[in-house]
SENU-798398 format. One record per residue (C-alpha): residue number from 0; residue in one letter; x, y, z. Coordinates in steps of 0.5 Angstrom, whole numbers, m for minus. Each point is the difference from the previous one (the first is absolute). Layout:
SITE, NUM, A, X, Y, Z
...
***
This chain:
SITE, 0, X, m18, m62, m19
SITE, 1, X, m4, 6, m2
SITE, 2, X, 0, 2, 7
SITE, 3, X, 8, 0, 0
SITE, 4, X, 1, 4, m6
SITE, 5, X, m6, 5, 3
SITE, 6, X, 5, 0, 6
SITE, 7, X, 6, 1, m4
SITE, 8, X, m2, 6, m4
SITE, 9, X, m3, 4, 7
SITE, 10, X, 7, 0, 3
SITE, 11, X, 4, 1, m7
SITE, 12, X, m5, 6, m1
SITE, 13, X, 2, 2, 9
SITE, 14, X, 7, m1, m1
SITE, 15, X, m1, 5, m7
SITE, 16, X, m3, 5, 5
SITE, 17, X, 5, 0, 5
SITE, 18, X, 4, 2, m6
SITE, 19, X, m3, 5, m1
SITE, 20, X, m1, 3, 7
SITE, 21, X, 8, m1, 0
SITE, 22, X, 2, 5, m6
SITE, 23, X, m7, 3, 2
SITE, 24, X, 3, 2, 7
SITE, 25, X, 8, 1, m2
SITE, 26, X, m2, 7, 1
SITE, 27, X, m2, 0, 7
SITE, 28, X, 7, m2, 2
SITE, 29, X, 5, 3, m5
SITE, 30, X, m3, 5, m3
SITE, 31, X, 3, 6, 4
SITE, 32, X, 7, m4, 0
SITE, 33, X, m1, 1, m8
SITE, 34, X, m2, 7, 0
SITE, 35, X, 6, 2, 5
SITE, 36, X, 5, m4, m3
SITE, 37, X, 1, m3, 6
SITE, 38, X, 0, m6, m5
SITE, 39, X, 1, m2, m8
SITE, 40, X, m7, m2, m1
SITE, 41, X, 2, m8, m2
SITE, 42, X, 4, m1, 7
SITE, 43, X, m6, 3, 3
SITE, 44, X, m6, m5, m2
SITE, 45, X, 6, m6, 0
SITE, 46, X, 0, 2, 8
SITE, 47, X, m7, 0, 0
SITE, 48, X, m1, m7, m3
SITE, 49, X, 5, m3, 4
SITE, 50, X, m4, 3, 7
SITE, 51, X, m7, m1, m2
SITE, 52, X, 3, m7, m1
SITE, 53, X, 2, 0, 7
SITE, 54, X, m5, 3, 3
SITE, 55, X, m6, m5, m3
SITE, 56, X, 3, m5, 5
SITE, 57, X, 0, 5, 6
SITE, 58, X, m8, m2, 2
SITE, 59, X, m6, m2, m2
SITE, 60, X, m5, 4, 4
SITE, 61, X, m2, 4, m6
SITE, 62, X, m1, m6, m4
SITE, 63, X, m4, m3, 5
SITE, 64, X, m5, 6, 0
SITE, 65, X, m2, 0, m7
SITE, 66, X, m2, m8, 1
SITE, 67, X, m4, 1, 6
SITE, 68, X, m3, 7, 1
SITE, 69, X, m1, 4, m7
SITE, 70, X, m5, m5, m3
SITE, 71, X, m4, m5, 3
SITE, 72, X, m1, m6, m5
SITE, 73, X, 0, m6, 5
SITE, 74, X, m6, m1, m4
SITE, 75, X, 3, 0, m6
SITE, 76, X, 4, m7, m3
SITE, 77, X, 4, m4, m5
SITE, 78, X, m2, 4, m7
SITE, 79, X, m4, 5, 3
SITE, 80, X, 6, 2, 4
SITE, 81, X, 5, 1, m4
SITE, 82, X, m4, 3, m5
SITE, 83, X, m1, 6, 6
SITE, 84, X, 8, 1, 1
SITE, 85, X, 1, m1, m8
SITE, 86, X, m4, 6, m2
SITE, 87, X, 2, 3, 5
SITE, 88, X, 7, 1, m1
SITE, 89, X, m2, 2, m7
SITE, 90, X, m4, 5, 3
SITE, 91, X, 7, 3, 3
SITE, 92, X, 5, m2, m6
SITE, 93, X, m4, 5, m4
SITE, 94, X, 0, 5, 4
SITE, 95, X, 7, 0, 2
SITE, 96, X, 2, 1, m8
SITE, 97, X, m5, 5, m1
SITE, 98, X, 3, 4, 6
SITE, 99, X, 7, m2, m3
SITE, 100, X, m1, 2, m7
SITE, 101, X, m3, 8, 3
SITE, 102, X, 6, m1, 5
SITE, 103, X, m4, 0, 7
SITE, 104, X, 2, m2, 5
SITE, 105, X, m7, m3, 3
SITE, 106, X, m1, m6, 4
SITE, 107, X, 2, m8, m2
SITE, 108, X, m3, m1, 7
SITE, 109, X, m7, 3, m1
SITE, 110, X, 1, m2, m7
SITE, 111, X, 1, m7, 1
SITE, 112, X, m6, 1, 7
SITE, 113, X, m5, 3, m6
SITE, 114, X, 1, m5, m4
SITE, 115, X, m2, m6, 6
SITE, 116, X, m5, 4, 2
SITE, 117, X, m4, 1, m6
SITE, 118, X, 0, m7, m2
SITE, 119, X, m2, m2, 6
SITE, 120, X, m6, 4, 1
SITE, 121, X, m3, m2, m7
SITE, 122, X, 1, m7, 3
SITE, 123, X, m3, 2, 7
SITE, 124, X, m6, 3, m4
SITE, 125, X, m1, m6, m4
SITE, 126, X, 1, m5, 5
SITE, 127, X, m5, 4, 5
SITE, 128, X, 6, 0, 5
SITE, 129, X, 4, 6, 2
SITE, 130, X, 8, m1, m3
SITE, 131, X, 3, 7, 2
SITE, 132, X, 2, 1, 8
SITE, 133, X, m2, 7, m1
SITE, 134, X, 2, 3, 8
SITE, 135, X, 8, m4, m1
SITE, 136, X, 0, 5, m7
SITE, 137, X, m2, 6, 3
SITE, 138, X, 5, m2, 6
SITE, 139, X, 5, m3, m3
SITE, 140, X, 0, 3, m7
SITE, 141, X, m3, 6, m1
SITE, 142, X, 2, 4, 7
SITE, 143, X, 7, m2, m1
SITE, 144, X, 0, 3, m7
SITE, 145, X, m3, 7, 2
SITE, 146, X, 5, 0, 6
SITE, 147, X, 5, m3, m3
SITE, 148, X, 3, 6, m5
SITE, 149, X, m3, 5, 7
SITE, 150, X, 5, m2, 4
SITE, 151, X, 6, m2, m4
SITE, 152, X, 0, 7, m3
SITE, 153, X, m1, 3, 8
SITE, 154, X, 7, m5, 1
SITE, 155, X, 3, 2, m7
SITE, 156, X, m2, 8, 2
SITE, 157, X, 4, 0, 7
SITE, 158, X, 5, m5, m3
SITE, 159, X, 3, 4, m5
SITE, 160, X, 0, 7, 4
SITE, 161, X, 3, m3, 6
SITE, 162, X, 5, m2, m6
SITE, 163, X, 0, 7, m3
SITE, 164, X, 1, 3, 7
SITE, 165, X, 6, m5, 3
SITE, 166, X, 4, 1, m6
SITE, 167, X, m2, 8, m2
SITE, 168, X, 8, 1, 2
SITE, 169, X, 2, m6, m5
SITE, 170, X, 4, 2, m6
SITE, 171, X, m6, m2, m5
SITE, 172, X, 5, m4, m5
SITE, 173, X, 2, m5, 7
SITE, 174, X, m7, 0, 2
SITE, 175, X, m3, m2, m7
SITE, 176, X, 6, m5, m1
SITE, 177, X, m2, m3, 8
SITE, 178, X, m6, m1, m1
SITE, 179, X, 0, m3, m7
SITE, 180, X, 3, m5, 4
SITE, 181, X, m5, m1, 5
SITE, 182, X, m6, m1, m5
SITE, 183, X, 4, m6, m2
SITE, 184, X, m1, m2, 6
SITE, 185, X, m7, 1, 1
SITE, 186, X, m2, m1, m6
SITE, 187, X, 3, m7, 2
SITE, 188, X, m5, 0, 5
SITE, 189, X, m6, 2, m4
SITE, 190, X, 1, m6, m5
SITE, 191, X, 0, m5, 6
SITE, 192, X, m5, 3, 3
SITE, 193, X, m5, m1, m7
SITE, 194, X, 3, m7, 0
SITE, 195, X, m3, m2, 6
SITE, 196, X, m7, 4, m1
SITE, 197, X, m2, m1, m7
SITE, 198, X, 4, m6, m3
SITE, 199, X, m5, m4, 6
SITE, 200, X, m7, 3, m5
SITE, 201, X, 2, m5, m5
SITE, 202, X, 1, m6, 5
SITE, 203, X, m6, 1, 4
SITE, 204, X, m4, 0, m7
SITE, 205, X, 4, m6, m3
SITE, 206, X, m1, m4, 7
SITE, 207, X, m8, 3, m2
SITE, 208, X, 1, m4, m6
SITE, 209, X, 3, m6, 3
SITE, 210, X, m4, m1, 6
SITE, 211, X, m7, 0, m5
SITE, 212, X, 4, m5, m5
SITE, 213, X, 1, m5, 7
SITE, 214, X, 7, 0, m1
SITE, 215, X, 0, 3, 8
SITE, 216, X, m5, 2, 5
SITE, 217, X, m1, 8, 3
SITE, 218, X, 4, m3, 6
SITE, 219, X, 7, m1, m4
SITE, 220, X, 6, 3, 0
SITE, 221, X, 1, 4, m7
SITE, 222, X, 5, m5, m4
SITE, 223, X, 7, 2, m1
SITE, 224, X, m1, m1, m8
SITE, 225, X, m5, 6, 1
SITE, 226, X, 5, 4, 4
SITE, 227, X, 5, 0, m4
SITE, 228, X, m4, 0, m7
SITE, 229, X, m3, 8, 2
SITE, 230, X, 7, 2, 3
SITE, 231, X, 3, m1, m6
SITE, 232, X, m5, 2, m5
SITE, 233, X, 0, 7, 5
SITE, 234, X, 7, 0, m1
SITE, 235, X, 0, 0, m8
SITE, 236, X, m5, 5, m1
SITE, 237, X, 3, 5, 5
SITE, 238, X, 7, m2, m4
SITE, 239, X, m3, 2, m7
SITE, 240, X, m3, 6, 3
SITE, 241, X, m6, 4, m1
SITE, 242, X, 3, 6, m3
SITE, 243, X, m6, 4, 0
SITE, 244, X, m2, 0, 6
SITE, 245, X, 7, 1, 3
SITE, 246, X, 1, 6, m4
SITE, 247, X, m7, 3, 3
SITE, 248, X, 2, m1, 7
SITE, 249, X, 6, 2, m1
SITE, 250, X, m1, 6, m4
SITE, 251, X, m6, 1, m1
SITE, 252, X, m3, 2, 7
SITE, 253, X, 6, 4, 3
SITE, 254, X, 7, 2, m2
SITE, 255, X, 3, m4, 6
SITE, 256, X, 8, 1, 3
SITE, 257, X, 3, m7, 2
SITE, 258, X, m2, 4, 8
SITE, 259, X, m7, m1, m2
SITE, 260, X, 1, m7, m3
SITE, 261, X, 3, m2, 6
SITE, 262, X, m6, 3, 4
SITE, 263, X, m4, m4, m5
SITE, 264, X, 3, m6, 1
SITE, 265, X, m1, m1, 7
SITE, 266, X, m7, 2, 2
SITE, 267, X, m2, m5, m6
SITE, 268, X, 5, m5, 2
SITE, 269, X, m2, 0, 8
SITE, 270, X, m9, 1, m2
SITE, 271, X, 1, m6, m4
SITE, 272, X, 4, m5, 4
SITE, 273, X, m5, 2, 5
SITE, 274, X, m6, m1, m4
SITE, 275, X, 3, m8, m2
SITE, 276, X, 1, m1, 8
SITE, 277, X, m7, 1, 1
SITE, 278, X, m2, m3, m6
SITE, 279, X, m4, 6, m4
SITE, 280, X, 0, m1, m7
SITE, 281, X, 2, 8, 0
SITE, 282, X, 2, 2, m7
SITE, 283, X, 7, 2, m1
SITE, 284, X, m1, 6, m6
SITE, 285, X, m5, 3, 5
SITE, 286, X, 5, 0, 5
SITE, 287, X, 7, 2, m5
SITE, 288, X, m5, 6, m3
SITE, 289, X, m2, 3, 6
SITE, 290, X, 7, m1, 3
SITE, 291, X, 2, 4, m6
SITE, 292, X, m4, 5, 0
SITE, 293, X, 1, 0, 7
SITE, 294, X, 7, 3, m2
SITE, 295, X, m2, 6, m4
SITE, 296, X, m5, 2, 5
SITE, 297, X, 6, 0, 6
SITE, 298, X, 6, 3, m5
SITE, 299, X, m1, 8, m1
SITE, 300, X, m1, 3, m6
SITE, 301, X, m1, m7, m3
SITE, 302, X, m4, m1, m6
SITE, 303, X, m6, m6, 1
SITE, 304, X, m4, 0, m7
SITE, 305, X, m7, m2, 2
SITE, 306, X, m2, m1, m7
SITE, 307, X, 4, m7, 0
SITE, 308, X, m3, 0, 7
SITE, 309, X, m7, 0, m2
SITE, 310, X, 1, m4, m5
SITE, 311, X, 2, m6, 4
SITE, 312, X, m6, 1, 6
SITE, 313, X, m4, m1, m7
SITE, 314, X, 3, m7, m1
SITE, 315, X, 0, m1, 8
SITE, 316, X, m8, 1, 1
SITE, 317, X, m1, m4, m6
SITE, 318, X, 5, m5, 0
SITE, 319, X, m6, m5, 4
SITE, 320, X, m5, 2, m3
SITE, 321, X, 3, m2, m6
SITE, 322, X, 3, m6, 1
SITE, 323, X, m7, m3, 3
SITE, 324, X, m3, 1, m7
SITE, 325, X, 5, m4, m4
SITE, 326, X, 1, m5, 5
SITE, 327, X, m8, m1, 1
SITE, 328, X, m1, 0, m8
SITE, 329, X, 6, m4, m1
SITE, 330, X, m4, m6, 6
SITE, 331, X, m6, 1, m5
SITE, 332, X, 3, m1, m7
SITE, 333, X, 4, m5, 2
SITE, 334, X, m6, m4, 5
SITE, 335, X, m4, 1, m6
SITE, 336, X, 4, m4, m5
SITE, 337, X, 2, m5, 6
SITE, 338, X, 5, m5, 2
SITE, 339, X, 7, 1, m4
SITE, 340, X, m2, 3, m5
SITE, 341, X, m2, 6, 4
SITE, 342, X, 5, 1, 2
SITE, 343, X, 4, 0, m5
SITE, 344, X, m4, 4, m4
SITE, 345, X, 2, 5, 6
SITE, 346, X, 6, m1, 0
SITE, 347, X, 1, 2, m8
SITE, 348, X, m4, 6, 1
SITE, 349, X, 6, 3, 5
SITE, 350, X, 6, m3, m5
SITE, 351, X, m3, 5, m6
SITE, 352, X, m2, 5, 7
SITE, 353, X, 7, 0, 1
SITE, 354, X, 3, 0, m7
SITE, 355, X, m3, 6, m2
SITE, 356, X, 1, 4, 6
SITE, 357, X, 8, m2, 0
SITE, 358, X, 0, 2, m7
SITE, 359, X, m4, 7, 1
SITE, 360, X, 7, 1, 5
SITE, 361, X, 5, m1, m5
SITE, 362, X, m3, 6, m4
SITE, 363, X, 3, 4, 6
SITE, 364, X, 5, m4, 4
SITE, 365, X, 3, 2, 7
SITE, 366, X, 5, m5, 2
SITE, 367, X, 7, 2, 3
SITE, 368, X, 3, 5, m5
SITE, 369, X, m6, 5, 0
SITE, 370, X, m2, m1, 7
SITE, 371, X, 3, 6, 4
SITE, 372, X, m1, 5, m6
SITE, 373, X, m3, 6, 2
SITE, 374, X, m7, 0, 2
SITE, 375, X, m5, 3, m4
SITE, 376, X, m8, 1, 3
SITE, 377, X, m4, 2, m7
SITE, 378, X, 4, m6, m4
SITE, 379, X, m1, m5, 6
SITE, 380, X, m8, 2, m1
SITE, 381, X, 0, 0, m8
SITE, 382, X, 4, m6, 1
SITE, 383, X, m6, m4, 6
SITE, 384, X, m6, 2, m6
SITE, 385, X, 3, m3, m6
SITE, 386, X, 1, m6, 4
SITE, 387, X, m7, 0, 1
SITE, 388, X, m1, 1, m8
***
């Protein structure tokens, strides 16, 4: 009986960072339709909702990834096990709010891998084991997150001065109102696209979960209940929206035209398609912000502000880092009190975390009215400070 309530709590406090992965990354999506006015900030996250839902179903390859070549804990069972999988989702679920409240746009992936890779190496230490696959990291994480943002900004670049030069003899009104239209388009295609990439992360962790309580094997088939229970938590917080985060990348970066939207659109959309198909676990903020930034180096005369730039590398570099730390301290904690009340102790400690974050929000709410007002650098940064007061 304490084994299944332990279980419960580790796919409810999954499916909680599923959550905040989809209000996390809401902008990735829609935040240049919502800064173009292309789309009404509600429409745009509505549209969202319902492609990521989608797009959750498409494959599993990356779901697949997370459950066998990130962390080897084939050594681990039953309560051990799930004690890894629960820290680390902690681990990830902190950083992901605290990231939210400064309105970063970091990593839910390498949040989520940090967290898993903290737990997982003080279990190793303990148990004389290796827990990390380090050399499946290097390649299938770290690598991609260094290239990821290189090679959407260089598409996002070449895209948008293409754009610029096929259209130079276009009425700026006509132009503006087609190319809004086309960003629903590929806006459209970035949430599908999230949908098969990160909605899998979670799945993969839950199948983590279920195959240490023995209710399936490593060689089963991830369960439709567990399909369906990410892809509709994605969806809802990609519905509720993460204003802070939309209201960065779309304002915050670069002031972006509907061209550049587009532009930035489509090399997200077909960097991440590719990555599912080959399934990377690629982070889709790494991807999006560097097809934004993208945008402002290949329109001339563009203003890129690299002080929010600069400020989002931090988050990037130690977003990993950072989520190890918590989750390998949260594995400690809850292994020292042992069985369900570690767990549970855990899991209280993460409630009042994330109370409090989301009422230190509410002192400066972004939401759908006040997203698209006027970008203020020196306000923005007093603003990143208090936050950590």
């Amino acid at each position: 009986m304490e084994e299944l309530l332990v279980l419960s709590i580790v796919v409810i406090t999954a499916l909680a960072f599923d959550f905040t992965n989809g209000f996390h990354d809401t902008g990735n999506a829609m935040a240049t339709s919502i800064a173009t006015g292309a789309l009404k900030p509600r429409a745009a996250v509505a549209l969202s909702a319902g492609l990521n839902l989608v797009g959750a179903f498409l494959s599993i390859e990356v779901a697949k990834t997370i459950g066998g070549d990130v962390v080897d804990l084939g050594q681990a069972h039953g309560e051990q096990l799930m004690l890894i999988v629960f820290a680390g989702l902690v681990g990830g679920i902190i950083w992901n709010l605290l990231t939210w409240l400064f309105g970063l746009p970091s990593s839910s992936s390498h949040a989520l891998f940090g967290g898993l890779i903290g737990a997982a190496l003080v279990w190793g230490v303990v148990n004389g084991v290796n827990g990390v696959l380090w050399g499946s990291i290097v390649a299938k994480v770290v690598l991609p997150a260094l290239l990821a943002p290189v090679v959407a900004a260089l598409v996002a670049a070449v895209g948008t001065r293409a754009i610029y030069r096929i259209t130079a003899r276009v009425p700026r009104r006509i132009e503006e109102k087609g190319f809004r239209w086309g960003q629903i388009g590929s806006a459209s295609l970035v949430s599908l696209a999230h949908g098969t990439n990160d909605a899998q992360k979670t799945m993969g962790v839950i199948f983590l979960a279920l195959v240490a309580h023995g209710a399936l094997t490593g060689e089963d088939d991830i369960p439709f209940w567990v399909k369906a229970s990410c892809a509709l938590a994605i969806a809802l917080g990609t519905y509720l929206g993460g204003w802070r985060v939309i209201r960065t990348l779309g304002k915050g970066l670069v002031e972006i035209g509907a061209p550049q939207g587009m532009a930035a659109e489509a090399s997200s959309a077909a960097i991440i398609l590719t990555s599912s198909h080959l399934g990377l676990p690629l982070s889709t903020t790494h991807v999006a912000t560097g097809s934004i930034l993208g945008t402002g180096l290949g329109k001339k005369g563009a203003e890129v502000r690299w002080g929010v730039a600069g400020r989002m590398a931090v988050a990037w570099v130690i977003t990993l880092p950072a989520a190890a730390i918590v989750g390998a301290v949260c594995w400690m904690l809850g292994s020292a009190i042992g069985g369900l009340a570690g767990v549970l102790v855990v899991f209280a400690i993460l409630v009042v975390l994330a109370l409090s974050m989301w009422l230190r929000a509410k002192r400066k709410p972004v939401n759908p009215d006040n997203v698209n007002e006027d970008w203020d650098e020196a306000l923005a940064a007093e603003v990143a400070e208090k936050a950590l007061v």
